[in-house]
C-alpha positions as CSV (number, residue, x, y, z in Angstrom):
1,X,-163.5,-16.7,217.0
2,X,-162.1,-20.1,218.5
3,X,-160.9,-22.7,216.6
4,X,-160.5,-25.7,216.8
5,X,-158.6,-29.7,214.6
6,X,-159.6,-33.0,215.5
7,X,-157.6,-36.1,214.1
8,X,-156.3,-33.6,210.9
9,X,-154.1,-35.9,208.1
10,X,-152.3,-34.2,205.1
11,X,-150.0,-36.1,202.9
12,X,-148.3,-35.7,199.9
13,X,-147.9,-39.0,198.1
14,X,-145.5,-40.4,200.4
15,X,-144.9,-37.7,202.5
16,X,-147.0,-37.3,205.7
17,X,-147.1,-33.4,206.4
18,X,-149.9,-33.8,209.0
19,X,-150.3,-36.8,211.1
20,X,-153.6,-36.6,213.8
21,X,-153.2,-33.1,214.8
22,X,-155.5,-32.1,217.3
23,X,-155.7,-29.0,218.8
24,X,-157.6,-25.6,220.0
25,X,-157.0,-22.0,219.5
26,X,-158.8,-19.4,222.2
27,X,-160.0,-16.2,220.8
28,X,-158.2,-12.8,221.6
29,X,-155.2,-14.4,222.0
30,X,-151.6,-15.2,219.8
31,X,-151.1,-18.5,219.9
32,X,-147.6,-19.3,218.3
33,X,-146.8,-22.1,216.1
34,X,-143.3,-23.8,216.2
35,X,-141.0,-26.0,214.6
36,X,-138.2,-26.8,212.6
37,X,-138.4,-26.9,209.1
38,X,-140.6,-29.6,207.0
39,X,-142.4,-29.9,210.6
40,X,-145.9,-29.5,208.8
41,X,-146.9,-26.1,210.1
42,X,-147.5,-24.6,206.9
43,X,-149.4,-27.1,205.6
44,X,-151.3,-27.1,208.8
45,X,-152.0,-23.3,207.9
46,X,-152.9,-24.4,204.6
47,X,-155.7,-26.5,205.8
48,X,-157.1,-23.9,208.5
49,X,-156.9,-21.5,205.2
50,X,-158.8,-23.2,202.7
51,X,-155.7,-24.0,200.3
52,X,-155.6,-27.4,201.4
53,X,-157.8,-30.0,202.0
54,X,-157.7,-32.5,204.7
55,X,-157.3,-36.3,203.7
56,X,-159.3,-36.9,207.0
57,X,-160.4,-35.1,210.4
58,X,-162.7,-31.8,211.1
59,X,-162.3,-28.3,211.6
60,X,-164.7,-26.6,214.0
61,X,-165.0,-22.2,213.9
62,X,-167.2,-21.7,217.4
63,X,-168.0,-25.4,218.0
64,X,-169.4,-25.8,214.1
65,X,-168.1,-28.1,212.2
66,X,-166.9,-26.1,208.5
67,X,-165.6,-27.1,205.2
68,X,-163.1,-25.1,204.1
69,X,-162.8,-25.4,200.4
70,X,-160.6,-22.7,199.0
71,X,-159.3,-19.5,200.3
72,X,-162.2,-17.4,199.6
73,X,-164.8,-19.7,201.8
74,X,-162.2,-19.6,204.3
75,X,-161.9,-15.7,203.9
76,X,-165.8,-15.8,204.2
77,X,-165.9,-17.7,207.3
78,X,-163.9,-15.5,208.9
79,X,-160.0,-16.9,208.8
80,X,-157.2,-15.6,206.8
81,X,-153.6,-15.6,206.2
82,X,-150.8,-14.0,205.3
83,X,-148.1,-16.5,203.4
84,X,-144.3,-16.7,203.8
85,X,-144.4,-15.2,199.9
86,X,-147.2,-12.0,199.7
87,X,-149.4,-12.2,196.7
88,X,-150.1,-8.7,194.9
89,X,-150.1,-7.4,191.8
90,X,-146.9,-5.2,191.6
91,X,-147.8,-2.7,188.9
92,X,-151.2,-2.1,190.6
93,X,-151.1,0.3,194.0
94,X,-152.5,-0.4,197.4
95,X,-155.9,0.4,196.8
96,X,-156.3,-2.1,193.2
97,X,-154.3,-5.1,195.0
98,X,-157.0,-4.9,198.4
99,X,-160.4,-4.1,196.3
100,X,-159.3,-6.6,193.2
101,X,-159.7,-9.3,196.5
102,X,-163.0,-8.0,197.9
103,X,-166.5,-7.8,197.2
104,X,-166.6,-4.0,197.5
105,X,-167.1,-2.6,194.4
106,X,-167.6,1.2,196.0
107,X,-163.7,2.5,195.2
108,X,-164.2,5.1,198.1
109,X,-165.6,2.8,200.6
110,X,-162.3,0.4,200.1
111,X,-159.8,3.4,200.6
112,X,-161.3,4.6,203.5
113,X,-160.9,1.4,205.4
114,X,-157.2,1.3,204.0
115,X,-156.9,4.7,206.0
116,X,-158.5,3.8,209.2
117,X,-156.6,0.1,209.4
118,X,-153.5,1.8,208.3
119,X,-153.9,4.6,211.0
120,X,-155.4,1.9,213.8
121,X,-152.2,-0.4,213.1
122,X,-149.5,2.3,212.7
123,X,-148.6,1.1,209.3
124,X,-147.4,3.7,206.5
125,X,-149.6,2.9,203.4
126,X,-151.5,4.8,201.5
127,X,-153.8,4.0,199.2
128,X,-152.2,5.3,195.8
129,X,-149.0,3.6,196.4
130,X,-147.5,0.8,193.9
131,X,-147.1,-2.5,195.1
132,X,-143.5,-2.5,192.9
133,X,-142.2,0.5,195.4
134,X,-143.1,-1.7,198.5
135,X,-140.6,-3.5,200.9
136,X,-141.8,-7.0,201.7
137,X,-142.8,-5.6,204.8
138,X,-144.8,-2.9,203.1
139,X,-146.4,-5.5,200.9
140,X,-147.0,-7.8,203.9
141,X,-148.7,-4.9,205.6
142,X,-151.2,-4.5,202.6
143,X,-152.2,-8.3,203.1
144,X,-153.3,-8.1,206.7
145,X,-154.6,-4.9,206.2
146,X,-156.9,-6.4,202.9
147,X,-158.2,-9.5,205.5
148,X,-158.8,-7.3,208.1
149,X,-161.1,-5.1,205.6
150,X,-162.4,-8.9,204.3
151,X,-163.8,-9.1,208.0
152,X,-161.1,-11.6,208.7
153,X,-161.9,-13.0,212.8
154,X,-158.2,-15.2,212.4
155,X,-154.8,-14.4,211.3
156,X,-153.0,-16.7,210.3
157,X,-149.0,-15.1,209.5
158,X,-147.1,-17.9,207.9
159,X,-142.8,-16.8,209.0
160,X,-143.6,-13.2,208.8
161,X,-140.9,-11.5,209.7
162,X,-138.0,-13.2,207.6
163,X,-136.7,-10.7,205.2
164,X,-138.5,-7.5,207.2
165,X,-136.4,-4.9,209.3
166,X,-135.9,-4.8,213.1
167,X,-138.3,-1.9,212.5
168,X,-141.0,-3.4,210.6
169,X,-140.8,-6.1,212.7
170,X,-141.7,-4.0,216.0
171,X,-144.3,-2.6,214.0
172,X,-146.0,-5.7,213.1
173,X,-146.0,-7.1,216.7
174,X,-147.4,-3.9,217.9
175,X,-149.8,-4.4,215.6
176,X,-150.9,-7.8,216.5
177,X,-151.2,-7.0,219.8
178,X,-153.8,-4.1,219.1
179,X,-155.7,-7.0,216.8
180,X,-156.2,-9.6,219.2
181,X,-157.0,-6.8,222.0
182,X,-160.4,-6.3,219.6
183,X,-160.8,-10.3,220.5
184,X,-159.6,-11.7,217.0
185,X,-157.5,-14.8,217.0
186,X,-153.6,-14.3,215.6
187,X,-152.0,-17.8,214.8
188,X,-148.0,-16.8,214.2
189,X,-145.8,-19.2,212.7
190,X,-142.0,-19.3,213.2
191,X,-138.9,-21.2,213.9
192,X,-137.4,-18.2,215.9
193,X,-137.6,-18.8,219.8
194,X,-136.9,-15.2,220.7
195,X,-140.2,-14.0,218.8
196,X,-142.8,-16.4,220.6
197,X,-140.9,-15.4,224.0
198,X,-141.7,-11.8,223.2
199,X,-145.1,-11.9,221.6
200,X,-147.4,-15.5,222.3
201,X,-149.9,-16.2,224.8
202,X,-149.5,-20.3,223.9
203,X,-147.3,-22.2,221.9
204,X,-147.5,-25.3,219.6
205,X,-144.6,-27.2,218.6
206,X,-145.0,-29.0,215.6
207,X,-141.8,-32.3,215.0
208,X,-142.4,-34.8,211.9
209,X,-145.9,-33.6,211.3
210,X,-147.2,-34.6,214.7
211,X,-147.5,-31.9,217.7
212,X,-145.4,-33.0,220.5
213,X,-146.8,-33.2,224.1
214,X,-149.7,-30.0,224.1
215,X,-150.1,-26.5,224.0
216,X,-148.3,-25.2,226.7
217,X,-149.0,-21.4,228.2
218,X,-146.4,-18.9,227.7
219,X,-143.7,-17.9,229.5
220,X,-141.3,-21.6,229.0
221,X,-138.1,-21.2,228.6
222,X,-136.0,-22.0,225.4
223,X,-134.4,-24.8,226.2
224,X,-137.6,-26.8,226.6
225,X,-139.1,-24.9,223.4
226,X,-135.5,-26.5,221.6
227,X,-135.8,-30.1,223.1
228,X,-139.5,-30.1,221.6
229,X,-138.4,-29.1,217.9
230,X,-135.0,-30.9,217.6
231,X,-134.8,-33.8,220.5
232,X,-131.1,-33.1,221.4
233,X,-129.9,-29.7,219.9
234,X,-126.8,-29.4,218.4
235,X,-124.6,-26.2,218.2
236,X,-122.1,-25.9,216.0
237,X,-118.9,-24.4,216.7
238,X,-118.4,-20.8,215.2
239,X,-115.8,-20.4,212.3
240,X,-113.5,-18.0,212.8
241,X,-113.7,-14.8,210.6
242,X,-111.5,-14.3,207.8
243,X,-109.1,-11.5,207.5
244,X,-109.2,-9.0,204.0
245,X,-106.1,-10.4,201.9
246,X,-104.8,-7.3,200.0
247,X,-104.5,-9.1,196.4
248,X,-106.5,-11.0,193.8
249,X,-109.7,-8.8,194.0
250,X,-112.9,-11.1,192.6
251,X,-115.1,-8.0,192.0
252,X,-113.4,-4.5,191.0
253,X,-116.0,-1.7,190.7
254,X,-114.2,1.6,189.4
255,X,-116.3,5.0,189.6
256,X,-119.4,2.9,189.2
257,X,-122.8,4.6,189.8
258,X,-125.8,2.3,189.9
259,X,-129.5,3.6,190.0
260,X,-132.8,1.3,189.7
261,X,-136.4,3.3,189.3
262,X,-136.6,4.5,192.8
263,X,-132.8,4.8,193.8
264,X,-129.4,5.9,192.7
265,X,-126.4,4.4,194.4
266,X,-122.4,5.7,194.0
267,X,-120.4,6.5,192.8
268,X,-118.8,3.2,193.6
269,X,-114.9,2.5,193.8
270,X,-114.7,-1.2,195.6
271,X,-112.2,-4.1,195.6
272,X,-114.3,-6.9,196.8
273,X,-111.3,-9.9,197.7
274,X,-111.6,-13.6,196.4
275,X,-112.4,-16.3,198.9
276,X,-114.3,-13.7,201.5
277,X,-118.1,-14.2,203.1
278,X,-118.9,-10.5,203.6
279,X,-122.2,-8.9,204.5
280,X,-124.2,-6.1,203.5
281,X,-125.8,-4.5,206.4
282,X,-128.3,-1.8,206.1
283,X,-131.7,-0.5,206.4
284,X,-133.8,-2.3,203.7
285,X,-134.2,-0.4,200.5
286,X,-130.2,1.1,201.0
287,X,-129.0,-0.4,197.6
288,X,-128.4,-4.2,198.9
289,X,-130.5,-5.6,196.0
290,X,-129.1,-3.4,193.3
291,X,-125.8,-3.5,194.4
292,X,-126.4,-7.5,194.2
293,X,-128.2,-7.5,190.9
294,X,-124.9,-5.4,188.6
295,X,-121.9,-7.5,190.4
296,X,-124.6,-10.5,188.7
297,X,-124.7,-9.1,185.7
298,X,-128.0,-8.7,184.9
299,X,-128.2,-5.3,185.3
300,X,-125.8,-2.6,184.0
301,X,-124.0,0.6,185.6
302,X,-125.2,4.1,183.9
303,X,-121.5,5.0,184.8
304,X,-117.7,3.2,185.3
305,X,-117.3,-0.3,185.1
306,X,-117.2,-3.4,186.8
307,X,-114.9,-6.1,186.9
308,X,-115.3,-9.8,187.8
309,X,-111.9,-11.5,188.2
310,X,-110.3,-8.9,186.0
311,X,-112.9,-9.8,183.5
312,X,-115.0,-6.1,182.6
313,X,-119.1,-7.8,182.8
314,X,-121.2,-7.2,179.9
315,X,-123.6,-9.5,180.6
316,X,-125.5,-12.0,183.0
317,X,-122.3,-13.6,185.0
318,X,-122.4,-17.6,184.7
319,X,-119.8,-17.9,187.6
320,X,-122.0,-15.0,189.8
321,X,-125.1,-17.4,191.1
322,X,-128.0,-14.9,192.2
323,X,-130.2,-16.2,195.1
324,X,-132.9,-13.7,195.6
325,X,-135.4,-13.3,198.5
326,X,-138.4,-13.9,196.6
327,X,-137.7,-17.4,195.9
328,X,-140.9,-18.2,194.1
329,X,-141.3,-15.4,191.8
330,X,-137.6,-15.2,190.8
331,X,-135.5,-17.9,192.3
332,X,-137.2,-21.2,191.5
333,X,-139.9,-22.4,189.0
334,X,-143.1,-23.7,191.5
335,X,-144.7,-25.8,189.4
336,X,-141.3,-27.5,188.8
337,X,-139.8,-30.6,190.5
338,X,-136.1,-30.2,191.7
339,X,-135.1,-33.1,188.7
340,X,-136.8,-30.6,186.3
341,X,-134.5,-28.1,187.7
342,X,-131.2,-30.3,187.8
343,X,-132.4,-30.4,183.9
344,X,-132.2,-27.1,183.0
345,X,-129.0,-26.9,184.6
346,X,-127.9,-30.2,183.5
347,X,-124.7,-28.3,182.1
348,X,-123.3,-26.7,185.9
349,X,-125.0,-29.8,188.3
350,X,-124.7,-33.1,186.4
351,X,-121.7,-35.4,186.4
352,X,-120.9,-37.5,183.4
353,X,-123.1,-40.4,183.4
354,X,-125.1,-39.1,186.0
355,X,-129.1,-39.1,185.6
356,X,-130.8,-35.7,186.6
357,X,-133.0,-37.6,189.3
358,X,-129.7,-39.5,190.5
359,X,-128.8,-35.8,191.6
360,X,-132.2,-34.7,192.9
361,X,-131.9,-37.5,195.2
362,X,-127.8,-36.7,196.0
363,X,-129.1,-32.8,196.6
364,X,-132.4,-33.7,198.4
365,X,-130.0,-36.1,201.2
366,X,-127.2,-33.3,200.9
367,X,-129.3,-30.3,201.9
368,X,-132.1,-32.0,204.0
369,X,-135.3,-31.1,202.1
370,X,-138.3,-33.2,202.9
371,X,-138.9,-33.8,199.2
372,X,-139.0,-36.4,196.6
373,X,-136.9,-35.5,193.2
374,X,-140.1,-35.4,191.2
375,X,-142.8,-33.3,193.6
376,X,-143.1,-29.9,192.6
377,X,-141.3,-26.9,194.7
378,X,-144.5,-25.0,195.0
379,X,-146.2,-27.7,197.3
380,X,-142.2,-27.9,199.8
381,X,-142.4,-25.3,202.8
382,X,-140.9,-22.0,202.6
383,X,-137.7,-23.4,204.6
384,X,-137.6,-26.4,202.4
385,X,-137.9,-24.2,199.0
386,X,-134.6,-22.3,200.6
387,X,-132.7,-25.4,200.8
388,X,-133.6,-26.3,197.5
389,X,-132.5,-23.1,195.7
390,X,-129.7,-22.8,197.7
391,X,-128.9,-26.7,196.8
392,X,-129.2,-25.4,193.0
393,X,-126.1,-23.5,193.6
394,X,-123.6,-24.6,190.8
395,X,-120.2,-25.8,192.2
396,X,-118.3,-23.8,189.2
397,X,-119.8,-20.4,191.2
398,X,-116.6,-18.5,192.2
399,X,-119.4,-15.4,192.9
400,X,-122.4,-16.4,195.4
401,X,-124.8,-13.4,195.7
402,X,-128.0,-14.0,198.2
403,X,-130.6,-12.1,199.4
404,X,-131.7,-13.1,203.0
405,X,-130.0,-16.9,202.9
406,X,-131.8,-18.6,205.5
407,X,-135.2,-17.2,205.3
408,X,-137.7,-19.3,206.6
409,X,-134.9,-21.5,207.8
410,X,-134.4,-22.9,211.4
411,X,-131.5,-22.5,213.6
412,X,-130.0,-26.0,212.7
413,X,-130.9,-25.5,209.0
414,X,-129.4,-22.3,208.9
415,X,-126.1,-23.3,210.7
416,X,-126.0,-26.5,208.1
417,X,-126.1,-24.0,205.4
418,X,-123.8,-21.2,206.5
419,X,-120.8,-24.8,207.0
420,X,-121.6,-25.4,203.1
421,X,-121.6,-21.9,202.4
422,X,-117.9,-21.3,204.5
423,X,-116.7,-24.4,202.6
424,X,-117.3,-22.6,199.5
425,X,-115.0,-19.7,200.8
426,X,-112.7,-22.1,201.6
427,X,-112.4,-23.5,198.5
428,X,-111.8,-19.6,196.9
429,X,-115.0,-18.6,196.1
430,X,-116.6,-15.1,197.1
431,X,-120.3,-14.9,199.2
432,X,-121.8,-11.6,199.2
433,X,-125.1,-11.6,201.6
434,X,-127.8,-9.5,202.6
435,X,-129.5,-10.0,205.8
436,X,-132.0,-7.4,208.1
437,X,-130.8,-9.7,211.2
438,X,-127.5,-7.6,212.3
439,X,-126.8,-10.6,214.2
440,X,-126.7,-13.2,211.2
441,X,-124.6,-10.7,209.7
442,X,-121.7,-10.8,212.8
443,X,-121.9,-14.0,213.0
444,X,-121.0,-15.2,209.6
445,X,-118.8,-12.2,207.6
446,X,-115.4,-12.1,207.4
447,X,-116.1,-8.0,206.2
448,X,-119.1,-5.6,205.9
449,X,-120.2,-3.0,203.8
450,X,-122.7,-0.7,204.7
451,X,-125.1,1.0,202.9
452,X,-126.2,4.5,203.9
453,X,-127.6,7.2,201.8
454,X,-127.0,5.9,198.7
455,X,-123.8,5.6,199.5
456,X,-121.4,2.3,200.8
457,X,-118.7,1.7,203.2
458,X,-115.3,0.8,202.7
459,X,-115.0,-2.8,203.7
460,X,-114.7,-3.3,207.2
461,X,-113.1,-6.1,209.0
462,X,-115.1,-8.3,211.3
463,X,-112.6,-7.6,214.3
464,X,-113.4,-4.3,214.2
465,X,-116.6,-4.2,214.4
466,X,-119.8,-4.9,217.1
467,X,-123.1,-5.5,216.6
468,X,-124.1,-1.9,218.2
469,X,-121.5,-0.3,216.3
470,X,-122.8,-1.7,213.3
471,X,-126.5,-1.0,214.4
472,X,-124.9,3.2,214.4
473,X,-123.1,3.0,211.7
474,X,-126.6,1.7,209.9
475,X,-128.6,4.6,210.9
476,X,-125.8,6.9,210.1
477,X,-123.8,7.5,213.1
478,X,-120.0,8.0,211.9
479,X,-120.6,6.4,208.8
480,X,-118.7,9.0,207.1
481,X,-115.5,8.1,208.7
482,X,-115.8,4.5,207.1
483,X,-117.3,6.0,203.4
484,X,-115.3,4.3,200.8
């Protein structure tokens, strides 16, 4: 199916997402889509999908000009897409989620396409599964298998691959390729340089709402990808790494065993140090988010205790903040404005005499979202939605849990926030992360733990470690010489 934009707008109030983008994508090819965050590309998705509509412009499928009015038509012409944020229900299984979306009302006929897509793309579903027991990659899996089954000609994958595994991610590029080799049409959306290098045919960067120069034909290199999102890129220089003090633990966890429906973790006898950045490396599903969820206090231990700066936690921590990956279901309130959040934490953000949009404005220029104070999260990009949650971090927070930090972030965004995030070490308080990309994790901890088995590693300096030793000690390799 080829597609293709003539002289598309989008804006929101204001805000121009989408400013005369025209622009053509061949069939049988993956044709990436680039730029930094706030650029407009997934609102440019949006329209292509049905969830938007255009102020102005045309969208042709096979030189026919179509109306796309909502996700379904769009789903009925052909073109779907997978968002940054999978939509399931999570106490339904595989088979409920896909038919519940589908005009197949033969139960049979539905699970025997999950099986042959599922077997075609290499992905491990079945059927009977529960969304709930799913990685994100899992669950992202189920999505392009459901448009696929829909009769789906384009793909559209809005950032897939923050918050999957190096795995997953092989996985999902292998299975792209084997899409578009059946002449479908795979649009991928990113900020990551190193994935359009390895899997697109074209590329289309995307600055300020406005594609700059054309679609150029892969192989370029990098640096010419970079000067077309950013103009002049800026590095930043790297922070040196923190050594482990030996006093003044923040958390304490003393015979501690933790388990969660699917997994048991411990037992658990940790001295996590106050004024640390360390990283929790492991295969997803290790413990990460459980682990996360007790030291916040909003789940309990079935055995020992744990501590937070000396303090035994009996409840929900309000000096722990808890970022989680799935910003949109459990970090931030959509349908609310980032003054409406500044409001319900009007107690941990506001200054005396200060107005609630006063700081939506001061956080909006602090963490670079392309917002206003009083436009609704739901309608910000995924990158933009990260800055925003991550903006709503309290200053009082000696304890700063977060589950993938810069998903959907660029590289300059994502530097920006790991400078506020070291200033908070700085300034004594502990950041805990978890983070699939091993490098993210070198990069920025001052110590590691590793999960393994259900069990975790003592912590382990920076200094002593490198990325392919860390990569070992992940799937196992001497990991019981570093057990705590």
């Amino acid at each position: 199916m080829h597609v293709s934009i003539q002289q598309l707008n989008k804006s929101f109030g204001p805000v121009r997402a989408n400013q005369d983008i025209t622009i053509a994508f061949a069939a049988g090819q993956i044709h990436g889509v680039l730029g930094e965050n706030g650029a407009g590309k997934s609102t440019l998705m949006k329209l292509l999908s049905g969830v938007y509509k255009p102020d102005s412009g045309q969208i042709f499928i096979n030189g026919t000009a179509v109306t796309l009015g909502t996700p379904r038509l769009a789903v009925q012409i052909g073109i779907g897409m997978v968002g940054q944020d999978p939509l399931d229900v999570p106490v339904f299984n595989v088979l409920e989620n896909i038919a519940c979306g589908l005009q197949m009302p033969n139960d049979a006929e539905v699970r025997q396409q999950i099986i042959h897509w599922s077997t075609t793309l290499g992905f491990p579903l079945h059927p009977d599964q529960r969304m709930r027991d799913l990685t994100v990659g899992q669950r992202q899996q189920v999505e392009i298998v459901r448009l696929l089954i829909a009769g789906s000609d384009v793909l559209i994958l809005d950032e897939p691959t923050t918050g999957i595994t190096a795995a997953q991610v092989d996985a999902l590029f292998a299975a792209l390729r084997t899409i578009v080799a059946t002449g479908k049409t795979v649009l991928f959306v990113t900020h990551k340089l190193d994935e359009i290098v390895a899997l697109c045919d074209t590329v289309t960067v995307l600055r300020a709402g406005q594609i700059v120069g054309t679609q150029l034909a892969m192989p370029i290199s990098k640096e010419t990808m970079l000067t077309a999102m950013f103009g002049e890129f800026a590095t930043h220089a790297q922070v040196p790494a923190k050594p482990i003090p030996t006093a003044d633990p923040r958390w304490q966890l003393s015979d501690t065993m933790l388990h969660d429906a699917t997994f048991v973790l411990g037992p658990l006898n940790l001295s996590l140090p106050k004024g640390m950045i360390i990283g929790l490396a492991g295969l997803e599903g290790s413990g990460q988010r459980l682990f996360m969820q007790h030291l916040a206090g909003i789940a309990r231990p079935d055995r020992g205790q744990i501590h937070f700066d000396g303090v035994p936690i009996t409840r929900a921590n309000p000096t722990a903040a808890w970022l989680p990956a799935d910003r949109l279901h459990e970090g931030i309130i959509g349908a609310m404005s980032l003054r409406e959040h500044v409001l319900l934490l009007r107690d941990s953000l506001l200054a005396p005499q200060q107005t609630a949009h006063e700081k939506a404005a001061q956080l909006i220029a602090d963490y670079a979202i392309k917002a206003t104070p009083d436009m609704p999260l739901q309608q910000l990009s995924g990158g933009n939605q990260q800055r925003a949650m991550l903006a709503l971090i309290p200053e009082s927070a000696q304890g700063i849990l977060l589950e993938h930090p810069t998903r959907g972030l660029d590289a300059v965004s994502a530097m920006a926030i790991w400078q506020r995030l070291q200033v908070r070490r700085d300034n004594g308080a502990t950041v805990l992360f978890f983070s699939a990309d091993l490098s993210e994790v070198m990069q920025y901890s001052d110590a590691v733990l590793v999960f393994f088995g259900g069990h975790v590693s003592r912590l382990l300096a920076h200094d002593t470690l490198s990325e392919e030793a860390l990569a070992a000690l992940i799937g196992g390799v001497g990991f019981a010489e570093v057990s705590a």
